[in-house]
Every structure is written in structure tokens, then in C-alpha cells.
C-alpha positions, -999 to 999 in steps of 0.1 A, spaced: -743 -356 413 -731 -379 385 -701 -399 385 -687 -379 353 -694 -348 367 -675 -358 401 -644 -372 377 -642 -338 364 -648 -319 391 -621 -337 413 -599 -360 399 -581 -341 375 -562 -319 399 -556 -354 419 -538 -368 388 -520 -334 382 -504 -331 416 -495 -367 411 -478 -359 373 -461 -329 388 -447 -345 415 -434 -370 395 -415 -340 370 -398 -330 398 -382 -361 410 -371 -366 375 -359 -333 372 -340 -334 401 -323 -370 387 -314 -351 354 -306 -320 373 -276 -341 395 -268 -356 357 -261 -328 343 -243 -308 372 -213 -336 372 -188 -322 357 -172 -341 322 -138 -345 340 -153 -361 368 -170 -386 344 -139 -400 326 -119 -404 359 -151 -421 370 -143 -440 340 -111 -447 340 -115 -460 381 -141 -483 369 -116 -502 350 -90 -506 376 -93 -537 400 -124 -526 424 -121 -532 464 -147 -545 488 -176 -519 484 -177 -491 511 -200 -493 535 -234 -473 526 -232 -443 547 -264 -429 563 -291 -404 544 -299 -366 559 -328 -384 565 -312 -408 587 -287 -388 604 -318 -359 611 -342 -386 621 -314 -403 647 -306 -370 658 -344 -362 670 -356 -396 679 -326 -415 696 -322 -401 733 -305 -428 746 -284 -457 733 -265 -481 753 -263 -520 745 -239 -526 781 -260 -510 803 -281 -534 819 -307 -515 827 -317 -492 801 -307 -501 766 -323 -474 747 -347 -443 751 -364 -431 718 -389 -408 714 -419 -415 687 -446 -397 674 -461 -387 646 -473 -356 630 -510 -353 603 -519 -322 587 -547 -324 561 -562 -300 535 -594 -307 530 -624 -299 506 -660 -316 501 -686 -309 473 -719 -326 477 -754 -325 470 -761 -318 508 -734 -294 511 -702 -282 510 -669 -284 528 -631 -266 532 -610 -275 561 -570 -271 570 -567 -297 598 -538 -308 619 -553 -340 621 -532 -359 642 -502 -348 671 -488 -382 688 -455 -384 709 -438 -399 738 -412 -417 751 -404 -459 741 -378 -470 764 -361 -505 764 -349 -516 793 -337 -555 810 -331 -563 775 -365 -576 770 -390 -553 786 -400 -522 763 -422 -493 778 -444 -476 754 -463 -442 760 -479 -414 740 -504 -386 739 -525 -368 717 -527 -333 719 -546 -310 697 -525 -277 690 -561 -261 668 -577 -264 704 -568 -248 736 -597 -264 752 -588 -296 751 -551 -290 742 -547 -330 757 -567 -349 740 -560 -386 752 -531 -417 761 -529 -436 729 -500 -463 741 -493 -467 779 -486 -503 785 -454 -525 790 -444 -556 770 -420 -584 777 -402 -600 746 -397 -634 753 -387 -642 717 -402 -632 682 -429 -659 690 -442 -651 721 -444 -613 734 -468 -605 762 -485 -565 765 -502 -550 794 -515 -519 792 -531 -493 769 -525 -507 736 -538 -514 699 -562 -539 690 -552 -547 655 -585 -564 635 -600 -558 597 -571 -547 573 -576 -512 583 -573 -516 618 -543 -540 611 -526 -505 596 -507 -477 616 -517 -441 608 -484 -440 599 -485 -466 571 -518 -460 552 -517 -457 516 -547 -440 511 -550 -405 528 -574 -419 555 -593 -452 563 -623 -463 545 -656 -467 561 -650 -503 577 -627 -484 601 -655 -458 610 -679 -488 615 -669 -524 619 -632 -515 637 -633 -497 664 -621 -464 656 -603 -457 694 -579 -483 684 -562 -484 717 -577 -502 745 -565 -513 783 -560 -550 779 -534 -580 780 -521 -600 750 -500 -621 736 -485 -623 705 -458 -634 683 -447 -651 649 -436 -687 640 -426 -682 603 -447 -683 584 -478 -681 605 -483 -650 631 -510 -646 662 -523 -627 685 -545 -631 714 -559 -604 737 -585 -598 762 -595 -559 766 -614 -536 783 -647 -520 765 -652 -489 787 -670 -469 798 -642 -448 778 -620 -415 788 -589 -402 784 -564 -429 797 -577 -463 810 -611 -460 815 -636 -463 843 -632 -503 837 -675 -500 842 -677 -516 810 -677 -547 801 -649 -569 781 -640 -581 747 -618 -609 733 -600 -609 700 -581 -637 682 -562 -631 651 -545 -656 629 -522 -650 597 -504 -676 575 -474 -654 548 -473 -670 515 -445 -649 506 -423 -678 499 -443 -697 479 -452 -666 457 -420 -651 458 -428 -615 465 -422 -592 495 -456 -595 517 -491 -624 508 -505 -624 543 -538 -640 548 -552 -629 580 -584 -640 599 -599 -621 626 -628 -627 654 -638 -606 680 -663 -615 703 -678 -585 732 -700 -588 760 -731 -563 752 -735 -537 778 -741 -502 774 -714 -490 789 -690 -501 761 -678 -471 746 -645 -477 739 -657 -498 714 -686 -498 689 -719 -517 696 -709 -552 682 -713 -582 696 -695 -607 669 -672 -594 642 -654 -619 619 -628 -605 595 -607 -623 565 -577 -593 551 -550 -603 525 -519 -582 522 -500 -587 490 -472 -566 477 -444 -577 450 -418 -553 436 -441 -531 418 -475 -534 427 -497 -549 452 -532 -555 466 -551 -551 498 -582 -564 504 -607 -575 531 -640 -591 538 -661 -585 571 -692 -590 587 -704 -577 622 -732 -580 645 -746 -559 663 -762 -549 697 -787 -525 716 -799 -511 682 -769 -515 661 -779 -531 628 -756 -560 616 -730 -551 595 -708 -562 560 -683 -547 537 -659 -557 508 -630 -539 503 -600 -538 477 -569 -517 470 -547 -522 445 -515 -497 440 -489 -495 419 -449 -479 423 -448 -457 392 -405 -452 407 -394 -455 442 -413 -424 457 -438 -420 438 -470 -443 443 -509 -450 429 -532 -465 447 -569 -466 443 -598 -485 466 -634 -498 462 -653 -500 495 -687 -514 495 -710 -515 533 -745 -525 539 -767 -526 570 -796 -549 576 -816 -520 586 -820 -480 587 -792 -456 598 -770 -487 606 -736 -468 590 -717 -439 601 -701 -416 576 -669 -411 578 -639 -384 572 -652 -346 563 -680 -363 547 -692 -363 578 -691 -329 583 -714 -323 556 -738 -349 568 -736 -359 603 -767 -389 600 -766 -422 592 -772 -444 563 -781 -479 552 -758 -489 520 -722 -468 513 -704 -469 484 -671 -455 476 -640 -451 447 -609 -434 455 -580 -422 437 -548 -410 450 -510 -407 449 -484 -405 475 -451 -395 471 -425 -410 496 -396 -386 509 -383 -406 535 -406 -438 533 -437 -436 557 -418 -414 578 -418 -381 556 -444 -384 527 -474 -361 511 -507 -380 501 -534 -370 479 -565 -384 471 -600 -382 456 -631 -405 470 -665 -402 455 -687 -416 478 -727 -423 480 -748 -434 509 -784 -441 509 -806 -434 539 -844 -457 536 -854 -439 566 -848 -405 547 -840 -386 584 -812 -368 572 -785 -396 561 -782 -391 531 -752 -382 507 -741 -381 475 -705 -360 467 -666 -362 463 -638 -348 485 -605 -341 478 -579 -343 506 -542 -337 506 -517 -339 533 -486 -344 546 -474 -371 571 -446 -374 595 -440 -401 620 -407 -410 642 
């Protein structure tokens, strides 16, 4: 399939959503215009030029009073005990379709169900739980634990987790669900991250402006649905990031390094079969635009071919909702059938290639930040299989969702 036939095929109703999205949030502005009466603007006026007071203070959005309503249980900053109960989750739905060479796809997925309680309590202690469910399936309706741990907050430069938590490592495992700007991950997550994401382990963490660490020793398996059967064996991560936000006067420029190091043993499946995985991410973001971008390499174990990818993101903030954002991810294995595919792709083809290549083009428009949004996006994407056992792909996919976390 060519590249100009996938543009056509796909990407025009990807930049249409994203035009009419952007007509009606300037519709609505003109609409709330035009809707104030002419009165109302010349006493508007004619208050302007009177001797102005101290401004009022801003008064909380619907969003903020329906999001307090639903997530804040419990607030109290003189009870010793318990400060404050809150209850997070998060909520994925996708529409999906896939048009390949191999095959084609259509899907309506709730992709995602996360909730549970986050309680902080002795002023520095903070329990975290939540679990996935899967509301498509009554068999399993529970699908996992993602958090269950505990973490004492010494200060905001030492913090120390135990428990079920996230090991953060390559820019996309560095990124929430719940903060993605493209509509999924790219392939390094399928690959070179470890896709489970949340691990039993202890760590330590923290930030001394400008740099930021973390430390962590974790369990690799063997995996299931809370903590494991701890029959595994171990790996150790160590992540180091220095913000040049400062110095380049913009929001965000953090450099990042990772390295992960895990004991090889079959049992490991938690994780993927990787023995060394060294990682360099940059995060930079200034009023209107910004850039992600990250460099990896991985090594692998017990038939796992070694691993690297490139990858960089650039978007741009066409107002304050609406958003562009496109990425370029490139992956290669040292041998056959060393790469997974990833996303619906994969349910087109389930085998594994050798080199993947992908473009993507999308647009998210922000309702209530990263807490109420709809995403759309467009990735063309090609993976070549040398050992030609059913690996190969060649297609586009379009995928639009919504996405609610609290």
C-alpha cells in the first residue's frame, strides 16, 4: 500500500474532525459575543472607567465543582489521622479501524476502566490502590491491581514507595495513560518498556530543583493479577533528569536518562525478556509548541533479539483546547521476529517483525485538560518480517477516542 494512497485513505477525515472541532469552539466564543446584550456592554464600559478594586477571586469551573464533587470523599487538614480520601480513576473508550495489506479491522473498545481509593493519612503517608476491570467481559470482569503500595513523603526530595507501583523508564513509559498526546503509545512501549507498567517493588524518589531521581528495585514475576508469585527474578532501575526550563525559559526541557538492568530467568513475566535497557527522553514544551523525543537501546535474553528505536513528537496548540501533534517512530532488531506489533495492528497481524516504521497524525481537543479530552489520530505503519512466517504488515489505522481520568 503506498504512502499516498494511505494519506488519502486516512488522514483526511483525521484533519477534518480536527477543523470541525476547532469551528465549534469558535463558534461557541462568537456565540457568547453575540448573546451579551448592547446594554450590558456600555455599562461594562462605563465600570471600566471607574477606579477598579482588588480583582475577585477566580471562582471554580463546572468542571471543577463536578470533578470535586465525584473525586473528593474526604477532606480534613486537623484530623490527624486522615487528611484526605479521593477516589481516582480513569475511563478509555476507543473507536477503532485498520486497513492493511494483510487485513482489515473495526473495533469499539472500552479500552481502559481504572479506580480506587488514594487516601492521605499522618500527613506524610499516602495509600494508593486501583483495579482494572473490563465491563466488555464478564469473564474476567477483574482484570488486575494496577497501584497497591504505600509511600512516605519525607519532603519533595526524598519519597520512599512500597508496594505495586509504576516503573517509569523510556519517554513513553515516563507518561500516564492519562497524559498521552498521541491516542496510544508507540511501539517502544510494546517492546523496550514493559508494557504491565506496574510492578511490586521499593523506591525512592524525589526532586532537588533542577535535577529529579529515582531509584527502585522490583519484582519480575512470574506475573498475575496482584503481586505476583515473587518466583521470578529481580530488576533494578535508575533514572536521572536535569530541567533546563530556566535556562530556556519555557514551561518543561527535561533531559532524562534511564538504565535498567534484570536478572534473566524465565520466569520473568512481568516484564519483557531484557536484560540491559538504556534510555535518553527529552521533554520540551514552551507556550505554543513542543517536542518529545527519545533514544533507546535494549538487550535481550532467552531468544529476545536486541533492540533500538528513535523517536520524536512534535505538537503544536493551534488555541487552548485544541492541539496537533504528530510522531515518527523508527525500531530495529538484530535478528528475525525480534518486534511485537502493537495497538489493533496487532489484531490484523499477530507475528513478529524485524524493522517497524511509523508516522502519525492526530489532534486532541482538551475539555477539561487531560481530565476530559477526545483524541484522534492516524498512524501509517510498516514492519518487515526476513523470516517471512507471518510478520509482516503494511497499513494505516485510524483511532478516535475519548478519555477521562480523576
Amino acid at each position: 500500500m503506498s504512502l499516498l494512497r494511505k494519506f488519502d485513505t486516512c488522514v483526511t477525515p483525521a484533519l477534518s474532525f480536527a477543523a470541525f472541532v476547532s469551528v465549534l469552539a469558535g463558534a461557541s466564543a462568537q456565540a457568547q459575543v453575540a448573546e451579551r446584550p448592547l446594554a450590558a456592554s456600555a455599562f461594562a464600559a462605563a465600570v471600566s472607567a471607574l477606579p477598579q478594586a482588588a480583582p475577585a477571586k477566580e471562582q471554580p469551573s463546572v468542571y471543577d465543582r463536578i470533578w470535586t464533587d465525584f473525586t473528593q470523599w474526604y477532606k480534613n487538614d486537623d484530623n490527624p489521622a486522615v487528611q484526605q480520601v479521593l477516589f481516582t480513576g480513569r475511563f478509555h473508550h476507543d473507536f477503532a479501524t485498520v486497513s492493511a495489506d494483510q487485513g482489515d479491522h473495526d473495533e469499539s473498545n472500552i479500552r481502559r476502566v481504572r479506580f480506587g481509593p488514594r487516601v492521605t493519612f499522618l500527613r506524610k503517608f499516602l495509600f494508593h490502590a486501583e483495579v482494572e476491570v473490563n465491563p466488555q467481559e464478564r469473564d474476567p470482569f477483574y482484570m488486575r491491581f494496577t497501584d497497591a503500595y504505600v509511600q512516605w513523603n519525607h519532603s519533595t526530595q526524598f519519597a520512599l514507595t512500597v508496594g505495586k507501583h509504576a516503573a517509569p523508564f523510556t519517554q513513553e513509559g515516563a507518561t500516564s495513560s492519562r497524559e498521552l498526546l498521541t491516542i496510544d503509545r508507540s511501539i517502544i512501549g510494546q517492546n523496550i518498556w514493559f508494557p504491565q507498567e506496574y510492578m511490586p517493588g521499593v523506591s525512592v524518589s524525589g526532586r532537588v530543583a533542577p535535577w529529579n531521581y529515582r531509584v527502585g528495585l522490583y519484582s519480575s514475576g512470574a506475573m498475575n493479577r496482584e503481586y505476583g508469585e515473587f518466583s521470578g527474578d529481580y530488576f533494578m532501575l535508575g533514572v536521572l533528569g536535569y530541567d533546563f526550563a530556566k535556562k530556556l525559559s519555557v514551561k518543561e526541557a527535561v533531559l532524562t536518562g534511564n538504565y535498567l538492568y534484570q536478572h534473566p530467568d524465565p520466569d520473568n513475566t512481568f516484564t519483557r525478556q531484557l536484560e540491559h535497557v538504556v534510555s535518553t527522553h527529552f521533554r520540551l514544551e514552551a507556550t505554543r509548541w513542543g517536542v518529545r523525543g527519545d533514544l533507546s537501546n535494549a538487550q535481550g535474553y532467552l531468544g529476545q533479539q536486541d533492540l533500538w528505536a528513535a523517536m520524536v513528537m512534535p505538537f503544536y496548540n493551534i488555541t487552548g483546547k485544541l492541539q496537533a501533534v504528530t510522531r515518527y517512530t523508527h525500531m530495529k532488531s538484530d535478528g528475525p521476529n525480534g518486534i511485537r506489533p502493537t495497538g489493533y495492528e496487532a489484531r490484523v497481524v499477530p507475528g513478529r517483525g524485524d524493522e517497524f516504521d511509523e508516522l502519525y497524525l492526530g489532534a486532541n481537543y482538551f475539555f477539561y485538560g487531560h481530565r476530559l479530552k477526545v483524541q484522534t489520530g492516524v498512524q501509517f505503519a510498516d514492519m518487515n518480517d526476513s523470516a517471512n512466517d507471518g510478520g509482516e504488515y503494511s497499513g494505516v489505522s485510524w483511532t478516535t477516542g475519548i478519555r477521562v481520568g480523576w
